[in-house]
Legacy VTK file of the C-alpha trace (Angstrom):
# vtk DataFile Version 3.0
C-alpha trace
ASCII
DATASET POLYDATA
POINTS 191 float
-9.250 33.259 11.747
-10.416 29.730 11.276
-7.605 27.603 9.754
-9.052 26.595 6.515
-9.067 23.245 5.089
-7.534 22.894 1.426
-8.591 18.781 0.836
-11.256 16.757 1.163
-9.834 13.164 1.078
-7.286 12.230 3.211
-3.668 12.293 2.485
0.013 11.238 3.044
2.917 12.952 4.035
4.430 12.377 0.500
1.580 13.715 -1.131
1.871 17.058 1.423
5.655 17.057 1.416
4.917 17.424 -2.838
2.064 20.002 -2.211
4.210 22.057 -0.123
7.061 22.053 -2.650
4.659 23.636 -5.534
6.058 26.834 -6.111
2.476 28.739 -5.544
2.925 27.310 -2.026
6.055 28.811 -1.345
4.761 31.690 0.617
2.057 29.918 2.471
1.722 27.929 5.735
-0.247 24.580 5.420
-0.720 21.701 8.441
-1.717 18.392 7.964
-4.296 17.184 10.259
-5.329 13.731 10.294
-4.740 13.597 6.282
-6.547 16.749 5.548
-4.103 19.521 4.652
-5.488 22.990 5.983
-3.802 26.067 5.393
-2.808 28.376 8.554
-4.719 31.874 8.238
-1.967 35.027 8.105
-1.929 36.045 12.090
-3.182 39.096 13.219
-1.978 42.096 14.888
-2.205 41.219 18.390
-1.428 37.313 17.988
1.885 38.724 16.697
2.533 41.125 19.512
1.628 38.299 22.009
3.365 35.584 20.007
6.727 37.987 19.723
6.799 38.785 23.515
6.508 34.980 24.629
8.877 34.086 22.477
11.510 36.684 23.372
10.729 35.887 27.075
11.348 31.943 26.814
13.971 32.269 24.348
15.475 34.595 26.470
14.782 32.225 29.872
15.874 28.964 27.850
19.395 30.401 26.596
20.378 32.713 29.745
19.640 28.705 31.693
21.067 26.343 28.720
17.876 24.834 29.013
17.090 23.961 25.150
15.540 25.299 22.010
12.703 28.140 21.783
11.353 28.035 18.431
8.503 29.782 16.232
6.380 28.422 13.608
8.570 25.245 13.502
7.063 22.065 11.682
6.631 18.603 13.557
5.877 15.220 13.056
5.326 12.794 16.226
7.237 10.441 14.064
8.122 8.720 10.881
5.192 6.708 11.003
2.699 9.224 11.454
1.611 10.156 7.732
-0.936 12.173 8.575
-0.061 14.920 10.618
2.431 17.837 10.333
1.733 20.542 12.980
3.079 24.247 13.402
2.630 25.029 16.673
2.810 28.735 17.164
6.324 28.645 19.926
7.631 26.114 21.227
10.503 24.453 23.108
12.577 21.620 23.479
14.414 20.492 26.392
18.239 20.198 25.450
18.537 16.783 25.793
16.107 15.773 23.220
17.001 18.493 20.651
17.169 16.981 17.040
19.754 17.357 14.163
17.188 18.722 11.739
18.728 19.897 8.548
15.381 20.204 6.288
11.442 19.438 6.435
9.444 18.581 9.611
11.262 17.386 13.077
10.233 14.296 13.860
9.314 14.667 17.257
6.972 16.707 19.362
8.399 19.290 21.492
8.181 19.542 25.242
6.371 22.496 25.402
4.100 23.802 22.718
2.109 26.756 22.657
-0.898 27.900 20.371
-2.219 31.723 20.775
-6.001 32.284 20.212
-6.572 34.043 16.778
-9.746 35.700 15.976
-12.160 32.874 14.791
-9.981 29.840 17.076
-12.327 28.526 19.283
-11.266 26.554 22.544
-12.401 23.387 20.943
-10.044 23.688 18.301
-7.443 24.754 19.858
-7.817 22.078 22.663
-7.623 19.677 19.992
-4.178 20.793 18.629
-3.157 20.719 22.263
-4.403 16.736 23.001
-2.427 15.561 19.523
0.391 17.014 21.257
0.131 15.672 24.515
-0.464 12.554 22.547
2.778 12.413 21.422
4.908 13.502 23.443
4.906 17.233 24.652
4.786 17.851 27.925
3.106 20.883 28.874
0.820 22.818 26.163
-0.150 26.360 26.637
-3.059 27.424 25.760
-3.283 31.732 25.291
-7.291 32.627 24.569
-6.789 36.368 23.739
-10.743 36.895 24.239
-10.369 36.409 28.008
-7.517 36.950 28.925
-6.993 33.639 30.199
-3.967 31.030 29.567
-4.465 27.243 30.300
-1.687 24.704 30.619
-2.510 21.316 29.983
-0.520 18.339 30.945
-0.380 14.634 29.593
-2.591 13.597 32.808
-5.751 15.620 31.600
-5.288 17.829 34.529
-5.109 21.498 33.342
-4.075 24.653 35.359
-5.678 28.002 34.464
-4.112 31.273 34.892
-6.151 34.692 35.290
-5.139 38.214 35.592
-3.199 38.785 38.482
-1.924 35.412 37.943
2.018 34.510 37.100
2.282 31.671 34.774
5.209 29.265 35.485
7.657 27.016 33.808
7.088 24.640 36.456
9.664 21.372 35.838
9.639 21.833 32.130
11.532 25.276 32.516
12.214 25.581 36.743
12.404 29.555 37.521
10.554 30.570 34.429
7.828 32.905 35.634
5.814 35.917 33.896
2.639 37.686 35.259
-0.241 37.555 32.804
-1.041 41.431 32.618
3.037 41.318 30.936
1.627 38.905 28.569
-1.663 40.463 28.096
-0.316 44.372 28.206
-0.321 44.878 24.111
-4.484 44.406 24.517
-5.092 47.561 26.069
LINES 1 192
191 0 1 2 3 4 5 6 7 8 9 10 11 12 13 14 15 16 17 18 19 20 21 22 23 24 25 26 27 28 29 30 31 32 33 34 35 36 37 38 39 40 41 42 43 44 45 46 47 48 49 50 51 52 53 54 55 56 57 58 59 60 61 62 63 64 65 66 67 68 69 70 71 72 73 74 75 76 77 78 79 80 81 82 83 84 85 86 87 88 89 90 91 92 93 94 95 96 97 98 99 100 101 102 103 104 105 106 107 108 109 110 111 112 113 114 115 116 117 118 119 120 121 122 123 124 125 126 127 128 129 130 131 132 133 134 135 136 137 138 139 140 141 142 143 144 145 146 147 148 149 150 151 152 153 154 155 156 157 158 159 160 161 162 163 164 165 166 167 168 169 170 171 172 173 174 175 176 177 178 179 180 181 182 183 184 185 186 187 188 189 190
């Protein structure tokens, strides 16, 4: 499920913000990436089921510790200034601290953690891409779920990466202290 690209010349945020608002848009999901808007394939099956369970298990974590925000398809800008990028990670979470008043449109920050979940046609490249904008700006752990594996990799500001394998538990490490969840939990709904 490659994300497919919509323009061909560059654009602004004003020009996407307008884009988004026609009404044959209404139903879709677009990102803007470096100017070029590019619309975000419908999900499958098991993306869902593995996108669902994370979620539930760090919403769950975050709001049991009053440790911030878990959110899902959520749009965000690194900031004002940034006109050509609007990104929907698949989760994500913000530490408490740093969670905005957001009433419409894109945050305008990058969350602390961010996570993207392998679709069909995503290839590592790609998705490592998404991963070093947000590091970029800002987040401070990505995760990184490659349902072809099973493998998850957790990438840091630093370049340093940590992989996790079957038989492996995947931690919150400082970001979310305590969090932990063994990979075959993640990766169950494959089999």
């Amino acid at each position: 499920m490659t994300d497919s690209p919509v323009t061909t010349k560059p654009i602004t945020i004003d020009e996407f913000e307008a884009f988004l608002a026609l009404p044959e848009n209404q139903d879709r999901r677009f990102e803007l990436i470096h100017g070029e808007i590019v619309e975000k394939k419908m999900p499958g099956y098991l993306h869902q089921l593995i996108s669902k369970l994370l979620f539930l298990l760090l919403h769950n974590f975050a709001e049991s510790h009053d440790l911030g925000e878990v959110m899902y398809e959520v749009r965000y800008r690194a900031n004002p200034d940034d006109i050509e990028n609007d990104r929907i990670p698949d989760i994500s979470f913000t530490v408490k601290a740093r969670i905005p008043a957001v009433t419409a449109g894109a945050v305008m920050q990058i969350p602390d953690l961010c996570v993207e979940i392998q679709s069909p046609n995503d290839y590592p490249k790609q998705m490592r891409d998404k991963a070093n904008y947000y590091l970029e700006n800002g987040a401070r752990q990505v995760w990184l779920i490659y349902t072809r594996k099973p493998l998850i990799e957790v990438m840091y500001p630093d370049g340093q990466s940590d992989f996790y394998y079957p038989g492996d538990t995947l931690t919150g490490g400082d970001l979310l202290p305590g969090f932990e969840v063994m990979l075959e939990t993640i990766f169950k709904v494959r089999d």
